[in-house]
MARTORKOL-979157 format. One line per field, with one value per residue: residue in three letters; x, y, z of N, C-alpha, C, CB in turn. Coordinates in Angstrom, 3 decimals. Glycine has a CB too. Layout:
residu ALA ...
n.xx X ...
n.yy Y ...
n.zz Z ...
ca.xx X ...
ca.yy Y ...
ca.zz Z ...
c.xx X ...
c.yy Y ...
c.zz Z ...
cb.xx X ...
cb.yy Y ...
cb.zz Z ...
% end
This chain:
residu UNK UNK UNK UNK UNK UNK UNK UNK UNK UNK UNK UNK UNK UNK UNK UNK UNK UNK UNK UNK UNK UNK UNK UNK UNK UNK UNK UNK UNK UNK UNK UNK UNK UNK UNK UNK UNK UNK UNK UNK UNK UNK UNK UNK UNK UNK UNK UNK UNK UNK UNK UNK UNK UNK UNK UNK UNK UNK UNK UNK UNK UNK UNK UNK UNK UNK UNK UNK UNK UNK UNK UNK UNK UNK UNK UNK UNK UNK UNK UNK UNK UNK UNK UNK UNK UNK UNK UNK UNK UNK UNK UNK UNK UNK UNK UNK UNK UNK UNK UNK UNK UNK UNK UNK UNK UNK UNK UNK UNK UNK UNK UNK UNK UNK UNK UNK UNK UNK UNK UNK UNK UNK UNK UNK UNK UNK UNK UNK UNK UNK UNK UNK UNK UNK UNK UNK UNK UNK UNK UNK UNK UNK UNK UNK UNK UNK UNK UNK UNK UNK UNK UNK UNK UNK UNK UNK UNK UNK UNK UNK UNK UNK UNK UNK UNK UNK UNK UNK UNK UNK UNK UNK UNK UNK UNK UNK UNK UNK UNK UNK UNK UNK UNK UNK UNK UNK UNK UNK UNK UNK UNK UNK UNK UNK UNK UNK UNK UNK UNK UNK UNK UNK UNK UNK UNK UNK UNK UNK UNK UNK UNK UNK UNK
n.xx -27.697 -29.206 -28.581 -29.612 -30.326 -31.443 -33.588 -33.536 -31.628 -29.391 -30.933 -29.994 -26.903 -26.711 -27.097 -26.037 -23.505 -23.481 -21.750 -20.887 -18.632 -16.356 -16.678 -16.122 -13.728 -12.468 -12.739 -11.820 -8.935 -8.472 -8.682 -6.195 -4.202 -4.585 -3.928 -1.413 -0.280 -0.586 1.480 3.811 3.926 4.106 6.413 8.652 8.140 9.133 12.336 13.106 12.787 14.081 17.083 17.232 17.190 19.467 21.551 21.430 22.529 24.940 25.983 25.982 27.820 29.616 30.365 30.371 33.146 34.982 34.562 35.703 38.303 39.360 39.057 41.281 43.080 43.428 43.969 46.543 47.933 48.187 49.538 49.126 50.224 49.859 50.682 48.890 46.333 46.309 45.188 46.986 49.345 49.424 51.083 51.272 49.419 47.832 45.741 43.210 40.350 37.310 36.723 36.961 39.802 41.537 40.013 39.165 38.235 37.153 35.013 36.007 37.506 40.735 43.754 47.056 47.770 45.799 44.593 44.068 41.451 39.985 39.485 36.995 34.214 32.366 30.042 30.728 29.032 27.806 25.375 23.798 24.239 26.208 27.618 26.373 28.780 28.298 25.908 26.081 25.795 28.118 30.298 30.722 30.911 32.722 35.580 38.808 37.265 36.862 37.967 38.591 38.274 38.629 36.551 35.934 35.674 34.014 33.441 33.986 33.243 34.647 34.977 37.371 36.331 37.126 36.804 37.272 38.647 38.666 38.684 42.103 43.255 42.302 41.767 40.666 39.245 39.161 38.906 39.921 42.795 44.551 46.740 46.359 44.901 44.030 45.835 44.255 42.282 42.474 39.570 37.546 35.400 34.274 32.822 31.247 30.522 28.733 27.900 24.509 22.965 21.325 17.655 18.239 18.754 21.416 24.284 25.000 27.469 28.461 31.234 32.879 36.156 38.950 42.096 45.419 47.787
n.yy -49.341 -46.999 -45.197 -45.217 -42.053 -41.866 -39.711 -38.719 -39.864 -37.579 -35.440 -36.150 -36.104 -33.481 -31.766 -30.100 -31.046 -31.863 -31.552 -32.556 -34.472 -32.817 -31.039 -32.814 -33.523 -31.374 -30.624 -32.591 -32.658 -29.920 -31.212 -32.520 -30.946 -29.316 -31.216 -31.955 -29.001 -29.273 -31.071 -30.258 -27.996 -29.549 -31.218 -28.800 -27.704 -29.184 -29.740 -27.518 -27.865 -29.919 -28.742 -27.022 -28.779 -29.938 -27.371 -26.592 -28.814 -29.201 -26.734 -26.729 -29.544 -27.894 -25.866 -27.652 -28.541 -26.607 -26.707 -28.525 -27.917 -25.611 -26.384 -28.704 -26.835 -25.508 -27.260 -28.688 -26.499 -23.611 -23.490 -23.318 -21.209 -21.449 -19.143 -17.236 -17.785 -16.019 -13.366 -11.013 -11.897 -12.596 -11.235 -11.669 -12.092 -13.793 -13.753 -14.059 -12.612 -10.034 -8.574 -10.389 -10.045 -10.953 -12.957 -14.235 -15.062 -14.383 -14.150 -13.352 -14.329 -14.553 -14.830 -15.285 -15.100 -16.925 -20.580 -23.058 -24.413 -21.715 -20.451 -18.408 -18.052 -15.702 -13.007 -9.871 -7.723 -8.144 -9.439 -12.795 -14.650 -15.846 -14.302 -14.350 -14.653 -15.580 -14.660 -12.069 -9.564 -7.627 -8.944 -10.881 -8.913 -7.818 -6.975 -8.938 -9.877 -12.005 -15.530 -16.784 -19.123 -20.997 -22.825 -25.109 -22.608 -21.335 -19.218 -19.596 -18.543 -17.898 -18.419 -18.642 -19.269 -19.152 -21.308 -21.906 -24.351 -27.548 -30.828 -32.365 -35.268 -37.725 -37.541 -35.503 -32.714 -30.617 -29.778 -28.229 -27.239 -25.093 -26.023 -28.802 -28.616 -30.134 -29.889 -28.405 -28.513 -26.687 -26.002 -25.424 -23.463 -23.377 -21.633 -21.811 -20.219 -19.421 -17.011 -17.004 -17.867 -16.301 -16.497 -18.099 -19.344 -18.384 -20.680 -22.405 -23.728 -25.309 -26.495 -28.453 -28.108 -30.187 -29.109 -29.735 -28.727
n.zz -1.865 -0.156 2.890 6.255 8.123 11.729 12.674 15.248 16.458 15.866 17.039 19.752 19.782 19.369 21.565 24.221 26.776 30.149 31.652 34.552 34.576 34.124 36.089 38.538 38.557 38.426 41.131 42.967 42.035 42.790 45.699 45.856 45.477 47.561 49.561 48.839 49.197 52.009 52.829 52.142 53.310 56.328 55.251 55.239 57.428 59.354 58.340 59.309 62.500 62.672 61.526 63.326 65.429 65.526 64.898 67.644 69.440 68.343 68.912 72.068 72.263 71.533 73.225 75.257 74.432 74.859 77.415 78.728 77.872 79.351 81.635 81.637 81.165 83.473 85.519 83.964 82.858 84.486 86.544 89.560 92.243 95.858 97.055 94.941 95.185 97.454 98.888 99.946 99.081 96.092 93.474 90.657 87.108 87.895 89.779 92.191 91.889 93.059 91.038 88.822 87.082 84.406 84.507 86.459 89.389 92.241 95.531 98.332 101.262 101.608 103.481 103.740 106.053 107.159 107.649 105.252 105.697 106.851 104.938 103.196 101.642 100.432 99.980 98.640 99.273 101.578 102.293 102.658 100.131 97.639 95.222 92.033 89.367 86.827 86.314 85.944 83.062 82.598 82.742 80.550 78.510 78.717 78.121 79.242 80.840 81.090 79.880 76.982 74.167 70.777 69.522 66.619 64.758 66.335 68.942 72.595 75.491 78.951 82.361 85.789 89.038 92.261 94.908 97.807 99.660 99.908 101.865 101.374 100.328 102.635 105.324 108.012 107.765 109.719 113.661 116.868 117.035 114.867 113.652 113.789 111.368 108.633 105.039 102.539 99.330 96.251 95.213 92.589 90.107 87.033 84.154 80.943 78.307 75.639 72.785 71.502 68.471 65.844 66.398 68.759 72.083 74.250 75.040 77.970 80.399 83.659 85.309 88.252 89.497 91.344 92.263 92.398 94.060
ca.xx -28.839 -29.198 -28.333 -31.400 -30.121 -32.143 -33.538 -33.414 -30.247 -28.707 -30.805 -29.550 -25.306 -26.505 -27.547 -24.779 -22.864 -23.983 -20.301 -20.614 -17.340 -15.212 -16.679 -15.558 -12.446 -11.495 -12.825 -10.583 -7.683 -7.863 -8.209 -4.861 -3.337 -4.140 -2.948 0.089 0.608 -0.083 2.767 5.433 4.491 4.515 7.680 9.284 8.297 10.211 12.950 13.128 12.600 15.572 18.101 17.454 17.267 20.973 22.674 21.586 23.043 26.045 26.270 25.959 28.509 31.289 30.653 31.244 34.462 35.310 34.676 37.121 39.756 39.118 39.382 42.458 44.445 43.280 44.933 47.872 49.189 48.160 50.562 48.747 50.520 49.060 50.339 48.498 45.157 46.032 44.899 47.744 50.827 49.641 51.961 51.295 48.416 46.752 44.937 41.373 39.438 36.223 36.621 37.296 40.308 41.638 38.894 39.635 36.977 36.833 34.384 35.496 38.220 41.662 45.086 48.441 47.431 44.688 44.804 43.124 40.280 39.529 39.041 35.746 33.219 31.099 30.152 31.141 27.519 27.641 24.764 24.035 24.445 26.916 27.653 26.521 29.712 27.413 24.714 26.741 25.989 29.063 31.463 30.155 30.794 33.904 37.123 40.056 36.755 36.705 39.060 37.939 38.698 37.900 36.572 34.992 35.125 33.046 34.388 33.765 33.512 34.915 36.020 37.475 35.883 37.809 35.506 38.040 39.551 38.544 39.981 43.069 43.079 41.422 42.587 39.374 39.334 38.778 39.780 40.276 44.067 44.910 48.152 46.206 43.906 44.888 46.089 43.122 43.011 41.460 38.267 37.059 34.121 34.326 31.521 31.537 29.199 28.494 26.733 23.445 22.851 19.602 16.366 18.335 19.389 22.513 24.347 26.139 27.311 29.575 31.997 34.034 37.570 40.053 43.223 46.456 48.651
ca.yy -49.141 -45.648 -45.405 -43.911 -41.526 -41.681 -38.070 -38.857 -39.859 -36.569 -34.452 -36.315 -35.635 -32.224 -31.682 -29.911 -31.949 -31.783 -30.938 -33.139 -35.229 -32.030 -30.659 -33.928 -33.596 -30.155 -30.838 -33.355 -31.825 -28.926 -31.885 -33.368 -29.684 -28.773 -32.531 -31.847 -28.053 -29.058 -32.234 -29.419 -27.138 -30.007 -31.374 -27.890 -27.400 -30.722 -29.971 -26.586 -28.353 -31.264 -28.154 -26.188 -29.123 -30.370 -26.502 -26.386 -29.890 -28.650 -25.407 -27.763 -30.061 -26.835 -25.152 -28.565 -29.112 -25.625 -26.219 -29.541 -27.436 -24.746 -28.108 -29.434 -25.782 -24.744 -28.278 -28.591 -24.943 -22.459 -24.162 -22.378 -21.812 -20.765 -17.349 -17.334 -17.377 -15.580 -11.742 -10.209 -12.066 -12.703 -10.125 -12.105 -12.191 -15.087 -13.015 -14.298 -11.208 -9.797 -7.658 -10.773 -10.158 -12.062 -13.858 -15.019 -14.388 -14.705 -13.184 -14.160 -13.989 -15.823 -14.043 -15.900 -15.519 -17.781 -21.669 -23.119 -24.125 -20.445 -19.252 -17.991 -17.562 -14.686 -11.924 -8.474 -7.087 -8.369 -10.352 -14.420 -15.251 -15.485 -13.644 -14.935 -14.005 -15.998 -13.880 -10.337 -9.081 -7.002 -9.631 -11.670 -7.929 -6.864 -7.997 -8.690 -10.155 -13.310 -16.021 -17.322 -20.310 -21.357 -24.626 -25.330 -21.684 -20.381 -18.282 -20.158 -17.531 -18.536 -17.821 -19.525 -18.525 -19.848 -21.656 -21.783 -25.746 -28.931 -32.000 -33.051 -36.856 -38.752 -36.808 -34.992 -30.946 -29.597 -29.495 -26.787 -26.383 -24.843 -26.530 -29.623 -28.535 -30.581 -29.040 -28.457 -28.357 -25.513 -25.818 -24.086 -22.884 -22.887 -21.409 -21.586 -19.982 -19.059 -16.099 -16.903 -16.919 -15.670 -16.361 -19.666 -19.119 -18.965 -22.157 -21.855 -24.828 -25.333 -27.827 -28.113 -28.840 -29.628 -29.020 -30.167 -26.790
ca.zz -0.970 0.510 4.143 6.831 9.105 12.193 13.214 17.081 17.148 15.581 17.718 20.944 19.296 19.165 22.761 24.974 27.605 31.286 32.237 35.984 34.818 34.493 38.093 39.672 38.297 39.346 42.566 43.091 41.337 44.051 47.016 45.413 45.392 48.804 50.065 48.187 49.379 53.265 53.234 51.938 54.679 57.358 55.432 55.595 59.088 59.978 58.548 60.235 63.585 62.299 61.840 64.933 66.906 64.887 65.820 69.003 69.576 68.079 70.176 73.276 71.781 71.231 74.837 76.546 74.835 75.750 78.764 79.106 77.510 80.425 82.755 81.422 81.634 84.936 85.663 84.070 82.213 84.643 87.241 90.289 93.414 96.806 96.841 93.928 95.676 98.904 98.446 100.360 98.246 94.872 92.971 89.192 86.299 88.195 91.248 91.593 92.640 92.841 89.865 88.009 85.858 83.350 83.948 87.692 90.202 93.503 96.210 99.732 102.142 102.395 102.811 104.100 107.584 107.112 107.351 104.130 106.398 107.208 103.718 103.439 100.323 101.253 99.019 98.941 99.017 102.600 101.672 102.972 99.119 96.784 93.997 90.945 88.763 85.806 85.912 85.319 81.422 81.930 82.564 79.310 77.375 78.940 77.701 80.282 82.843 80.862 78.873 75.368 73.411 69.313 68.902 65.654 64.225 67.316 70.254 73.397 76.800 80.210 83.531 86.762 90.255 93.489 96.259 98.672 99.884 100.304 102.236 100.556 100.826 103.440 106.430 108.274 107.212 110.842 114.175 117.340 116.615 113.351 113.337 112.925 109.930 107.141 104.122 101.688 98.034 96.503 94.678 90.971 89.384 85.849 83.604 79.973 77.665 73.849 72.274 70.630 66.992 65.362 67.861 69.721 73.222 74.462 75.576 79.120 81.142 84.506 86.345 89.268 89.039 92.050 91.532 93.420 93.944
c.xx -28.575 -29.402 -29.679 -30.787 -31.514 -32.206 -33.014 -32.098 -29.516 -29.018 -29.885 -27.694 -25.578 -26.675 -26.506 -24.520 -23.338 -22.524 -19.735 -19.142 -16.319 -15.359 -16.088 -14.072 -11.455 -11.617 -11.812 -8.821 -7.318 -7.911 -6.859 -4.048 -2.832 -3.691 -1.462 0.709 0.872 0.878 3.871 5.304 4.880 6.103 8.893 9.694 9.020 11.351 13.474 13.572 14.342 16.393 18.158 17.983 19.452 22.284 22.575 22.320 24.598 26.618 26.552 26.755 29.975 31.339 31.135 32.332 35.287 35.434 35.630 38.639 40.003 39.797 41.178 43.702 44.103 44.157 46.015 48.507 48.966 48.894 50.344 49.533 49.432 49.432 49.166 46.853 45.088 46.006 46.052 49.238 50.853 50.070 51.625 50.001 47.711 46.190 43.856 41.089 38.457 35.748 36.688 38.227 41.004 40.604 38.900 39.309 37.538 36.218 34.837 36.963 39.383 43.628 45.976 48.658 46.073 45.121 43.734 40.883 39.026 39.006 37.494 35.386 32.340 31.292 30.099 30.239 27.228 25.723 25.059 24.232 25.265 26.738 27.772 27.400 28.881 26.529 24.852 26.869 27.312 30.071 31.231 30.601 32.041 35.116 37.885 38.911 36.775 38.032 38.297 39.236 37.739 37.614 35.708 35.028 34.250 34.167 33.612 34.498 34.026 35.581 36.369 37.084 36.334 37.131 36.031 38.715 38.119 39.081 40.587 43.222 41.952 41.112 40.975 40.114 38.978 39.374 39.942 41.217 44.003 45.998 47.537 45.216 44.806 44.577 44.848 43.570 41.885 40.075 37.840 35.620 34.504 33.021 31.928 30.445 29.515 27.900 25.703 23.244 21.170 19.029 16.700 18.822 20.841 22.991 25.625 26.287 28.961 29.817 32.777 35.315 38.292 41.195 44.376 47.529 50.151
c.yy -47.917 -46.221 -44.559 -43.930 -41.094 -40.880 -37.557 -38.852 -38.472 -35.697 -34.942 -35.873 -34.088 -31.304 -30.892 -30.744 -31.562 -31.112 -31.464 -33.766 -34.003 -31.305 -31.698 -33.834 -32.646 -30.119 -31.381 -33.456 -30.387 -29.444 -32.273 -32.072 -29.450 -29.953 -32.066 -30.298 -28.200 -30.276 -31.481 -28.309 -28.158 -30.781 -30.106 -27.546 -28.590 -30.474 -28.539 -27.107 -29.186 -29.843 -27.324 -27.364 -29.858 -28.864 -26.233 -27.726 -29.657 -27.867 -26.015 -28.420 -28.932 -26.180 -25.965 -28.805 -27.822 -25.464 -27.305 -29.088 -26.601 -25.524 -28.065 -28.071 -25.054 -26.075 -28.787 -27.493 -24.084 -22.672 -22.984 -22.079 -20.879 -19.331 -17.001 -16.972 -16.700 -13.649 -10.748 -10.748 -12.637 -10.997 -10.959 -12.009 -13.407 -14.963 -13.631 -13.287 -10.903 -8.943 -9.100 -10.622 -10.992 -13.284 -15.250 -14.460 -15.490 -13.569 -13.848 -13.476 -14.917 -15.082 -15.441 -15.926 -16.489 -19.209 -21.885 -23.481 -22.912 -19.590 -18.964 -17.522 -17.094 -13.235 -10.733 -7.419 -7.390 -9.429 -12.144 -14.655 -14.655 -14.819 -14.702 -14.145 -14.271 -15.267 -12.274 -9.949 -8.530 -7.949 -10.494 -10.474 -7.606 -7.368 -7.373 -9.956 -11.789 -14.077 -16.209 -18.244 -20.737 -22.433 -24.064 -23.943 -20.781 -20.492 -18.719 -19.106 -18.382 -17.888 -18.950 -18.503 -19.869 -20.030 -22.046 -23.546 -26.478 -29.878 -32.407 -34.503 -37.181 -38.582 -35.571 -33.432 -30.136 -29.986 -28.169 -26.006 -26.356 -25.682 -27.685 -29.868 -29.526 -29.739 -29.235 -28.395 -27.686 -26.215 -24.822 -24.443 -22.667 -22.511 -21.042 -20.906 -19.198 -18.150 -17.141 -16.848 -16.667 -15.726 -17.398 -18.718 -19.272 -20.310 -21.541 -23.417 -24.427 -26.685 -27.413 -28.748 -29.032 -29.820 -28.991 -28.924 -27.674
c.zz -0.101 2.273 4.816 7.856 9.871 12.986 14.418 17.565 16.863 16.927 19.003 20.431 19.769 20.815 23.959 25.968 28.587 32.159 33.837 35.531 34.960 36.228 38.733 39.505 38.672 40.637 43.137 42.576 42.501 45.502 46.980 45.771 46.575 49.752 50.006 49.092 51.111 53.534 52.956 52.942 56.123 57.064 55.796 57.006 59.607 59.887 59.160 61.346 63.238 62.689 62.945 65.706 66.631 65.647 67.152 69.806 69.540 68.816 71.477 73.197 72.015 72.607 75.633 75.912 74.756 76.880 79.173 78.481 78.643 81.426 82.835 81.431 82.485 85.128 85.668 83.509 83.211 85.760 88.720 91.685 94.584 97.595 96.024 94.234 97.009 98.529 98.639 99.611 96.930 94.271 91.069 88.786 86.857 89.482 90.892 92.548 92.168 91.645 88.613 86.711 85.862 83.634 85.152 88.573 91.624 95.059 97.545 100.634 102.369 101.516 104.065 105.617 107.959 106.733 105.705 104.718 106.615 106.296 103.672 101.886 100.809 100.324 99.605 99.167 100.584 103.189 102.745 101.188 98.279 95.593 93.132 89.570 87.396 85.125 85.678 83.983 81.392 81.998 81.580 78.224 77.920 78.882 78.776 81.411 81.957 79.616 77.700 74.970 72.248 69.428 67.838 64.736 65.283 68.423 71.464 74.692 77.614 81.788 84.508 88.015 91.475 94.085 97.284 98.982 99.831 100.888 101.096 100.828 101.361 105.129 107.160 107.997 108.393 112.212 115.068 117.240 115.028 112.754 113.142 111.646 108.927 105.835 102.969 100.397 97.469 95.414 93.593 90.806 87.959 85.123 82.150 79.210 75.886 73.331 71.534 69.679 66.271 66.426 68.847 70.633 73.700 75.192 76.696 79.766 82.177 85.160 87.403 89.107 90.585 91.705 92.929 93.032 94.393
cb.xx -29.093 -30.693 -26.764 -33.532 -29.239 -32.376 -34.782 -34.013 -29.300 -29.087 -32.164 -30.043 -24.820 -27.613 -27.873 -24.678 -21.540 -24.653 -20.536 -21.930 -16.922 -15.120 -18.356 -16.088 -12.382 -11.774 -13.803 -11.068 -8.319 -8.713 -8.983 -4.700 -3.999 -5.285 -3.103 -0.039 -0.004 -1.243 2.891 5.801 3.066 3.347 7.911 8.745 6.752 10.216 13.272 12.014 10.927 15.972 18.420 15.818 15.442 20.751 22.835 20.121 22.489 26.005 24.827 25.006 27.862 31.248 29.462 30.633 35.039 34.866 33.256 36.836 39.955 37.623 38.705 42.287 45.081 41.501 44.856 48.385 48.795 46.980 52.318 47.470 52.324 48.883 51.590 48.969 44.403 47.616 43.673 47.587 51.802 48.282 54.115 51.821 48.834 47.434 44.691 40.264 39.969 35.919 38.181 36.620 40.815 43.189 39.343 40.882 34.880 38.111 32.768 35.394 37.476 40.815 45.333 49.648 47.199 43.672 44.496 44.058 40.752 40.406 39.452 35.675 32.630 31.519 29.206 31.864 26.282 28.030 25.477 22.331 23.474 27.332 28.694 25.161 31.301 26.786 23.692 28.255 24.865 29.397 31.945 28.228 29.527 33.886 38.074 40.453 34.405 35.052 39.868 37.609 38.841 38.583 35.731 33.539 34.435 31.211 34.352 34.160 32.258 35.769 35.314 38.969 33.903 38.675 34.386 37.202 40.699 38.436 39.523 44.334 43.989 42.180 44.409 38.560 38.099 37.169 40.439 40.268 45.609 45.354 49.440 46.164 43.731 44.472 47.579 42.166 43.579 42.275 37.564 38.026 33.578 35.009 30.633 32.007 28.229 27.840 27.331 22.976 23.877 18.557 14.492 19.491 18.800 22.959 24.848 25.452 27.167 29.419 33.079 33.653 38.694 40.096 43.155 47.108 47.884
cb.yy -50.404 -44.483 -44.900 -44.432 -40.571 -42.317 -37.545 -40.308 -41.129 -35.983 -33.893 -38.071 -35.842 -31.830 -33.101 -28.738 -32.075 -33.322 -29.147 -34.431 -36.359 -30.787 -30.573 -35.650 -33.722 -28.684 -31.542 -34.233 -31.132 -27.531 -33.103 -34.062 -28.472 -27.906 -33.999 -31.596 -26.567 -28.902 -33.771 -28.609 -25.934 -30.873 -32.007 -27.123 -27.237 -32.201 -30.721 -26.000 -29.243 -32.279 -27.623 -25.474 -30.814 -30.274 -25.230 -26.053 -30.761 -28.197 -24.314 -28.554 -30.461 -25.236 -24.626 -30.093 -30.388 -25.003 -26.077 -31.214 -26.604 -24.400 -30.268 -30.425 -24.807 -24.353 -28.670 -29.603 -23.876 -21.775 -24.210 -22.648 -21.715 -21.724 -16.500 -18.626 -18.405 -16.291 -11.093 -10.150 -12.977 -13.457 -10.116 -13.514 -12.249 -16.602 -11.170 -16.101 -9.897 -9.426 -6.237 -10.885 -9.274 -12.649 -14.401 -15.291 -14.718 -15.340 -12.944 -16.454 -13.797 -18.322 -11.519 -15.058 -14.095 -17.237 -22.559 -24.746 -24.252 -19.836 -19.815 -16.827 -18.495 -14.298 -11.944 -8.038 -7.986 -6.837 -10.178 -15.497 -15.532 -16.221 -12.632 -15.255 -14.527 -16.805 -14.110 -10.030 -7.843 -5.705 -10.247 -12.084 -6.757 -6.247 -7.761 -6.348 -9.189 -13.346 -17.393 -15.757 -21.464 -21.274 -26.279 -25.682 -22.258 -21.046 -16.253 -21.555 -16.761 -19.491 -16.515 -20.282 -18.015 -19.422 -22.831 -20.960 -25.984 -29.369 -33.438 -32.430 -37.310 -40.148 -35.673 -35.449 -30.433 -29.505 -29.645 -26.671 -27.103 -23.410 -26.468 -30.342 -26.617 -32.213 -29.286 -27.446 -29.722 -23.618 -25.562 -24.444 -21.449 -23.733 -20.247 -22.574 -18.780 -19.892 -14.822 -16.388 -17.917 -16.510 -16.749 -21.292 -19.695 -18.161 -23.686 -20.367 -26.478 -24.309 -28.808 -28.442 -27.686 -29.899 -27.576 -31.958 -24.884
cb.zz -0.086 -0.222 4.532 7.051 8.769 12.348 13.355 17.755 16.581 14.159 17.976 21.606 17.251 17.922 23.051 25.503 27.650 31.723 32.351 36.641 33.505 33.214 39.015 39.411 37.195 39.062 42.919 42.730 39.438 44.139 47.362 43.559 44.959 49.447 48.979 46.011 48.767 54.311 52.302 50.168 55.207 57.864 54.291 55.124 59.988 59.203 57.752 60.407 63.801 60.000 60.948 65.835 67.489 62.463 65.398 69.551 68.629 67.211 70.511 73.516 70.486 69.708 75.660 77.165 73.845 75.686 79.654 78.387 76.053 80.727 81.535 79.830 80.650 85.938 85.386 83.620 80.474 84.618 86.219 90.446 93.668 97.734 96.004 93.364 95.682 100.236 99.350 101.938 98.974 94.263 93.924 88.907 84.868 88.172 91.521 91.859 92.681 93.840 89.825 88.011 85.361 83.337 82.068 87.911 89.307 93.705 95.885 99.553 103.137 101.463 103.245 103.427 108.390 106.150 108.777 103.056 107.296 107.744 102.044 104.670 99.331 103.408 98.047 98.002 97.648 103.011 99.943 103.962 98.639 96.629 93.836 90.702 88.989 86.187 86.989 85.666 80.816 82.403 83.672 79.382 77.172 80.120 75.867 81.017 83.970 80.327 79.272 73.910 74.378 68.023 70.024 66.359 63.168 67.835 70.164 73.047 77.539 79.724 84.475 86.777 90.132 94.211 96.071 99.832 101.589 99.713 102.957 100.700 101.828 103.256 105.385 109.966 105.850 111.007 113.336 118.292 117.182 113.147 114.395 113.578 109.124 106.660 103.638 101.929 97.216 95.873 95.670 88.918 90.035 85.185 84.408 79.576 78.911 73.115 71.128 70.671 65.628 64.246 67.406 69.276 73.858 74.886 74.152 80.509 79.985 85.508 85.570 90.613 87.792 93.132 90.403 93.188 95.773
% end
């Protein structure tokens, strides 16, 4: 029995496609794209953010234990005595003076005719305010004005700046006779600081130390 192809249906086969399923599809094939390309810029930018905020953590991390090494040998290696800080009879590498060398500052006033009481922090600029030894670019660039210490592979800056006494004990720090000043104990300034690497800031931090002479 012969088969009957029906006319209608051929022409409709023959008809071209309307093509809406492939538009929906690329449409949505370039929403998926640009989904996809802005989660690798906000993951990128994350982890950007993660490692800055990791070396600067780090950097902060290596200056403070630069600066407790600073601590611990103003304390016990640099074995200070009180010639040592009096202007008119330090004769050794451990003068603190206003030039800051080796990296041992001091702006003020206190020689061997002076009780410890009497010392005086008063800058050389004649000035009511101290000298900020901190804030001098050249003593950060000029070798001899500052110490250094490695932790980690990085070069950790530093200096010590004298702030003249403090009461020693328990004993009041004043007094009209000199003879009964009680003996003070001197007082530091340490300041540590780090170069900068690429666009981060440098990392600086300070403590006070006293120290029994």
């Amino acid at each position: 029995m012969a088969s009957t192809i029906n006319a209608n249906h051929v022409a409709n086969l023959s008809k071209p496609q309307s093509g809406a399923a492939l538009i929906v599809a690329l449409v949505l094939l370039a929403a998926i794209s640009l989904i996809g390309v802005a989660n690798m810029q906000s993951s990128t930018l994350e982890m950007r953010m993660a490692a800055s905020t990791f070396e600067r953590e780090r950097s902060f991390a290596i200056v403070d234990a630069g600066l407790r090494e600073a601590e611990l040998s103003l304390s016990t290696q640099m074995n200070l005595k009180l010639v040592d800080l009096q202007s008119d009879t330090c004769t050794t590498g451990k003068c603190f003076t206003s030039t800051c060398a080796n990296g041992l500052c001091f702006d003020g006033v206190f020689d061997s005719g002076m009780t410890e009481i009497e010392c005086e922090v008063a800058p050389t600029a004649g000035t009511t305010e101290r000298v900020k030894f901190w804030e001098q670019a050249t003593l950060w660039s000029t070798a001899g004005k500052y110490l250094e210490i490695e932790v980690q592979e990085k070069i950790v800056k530093y200096f010590y700046e004298f702030l003249c006494f403090v009461p020693a004990g328990t004993a009041p720090f004043n007094g009209d006779d000199p003879a009964n000043y009680n003996s003070g104990e001197p007082l530091f300034r340490i300041t540590a600081y780090s170069e900068s690497e690429g666009d981060r800031a440098p990392i600086m931090l300070q403590s006070t130390v006293v120290v029994e002479l």
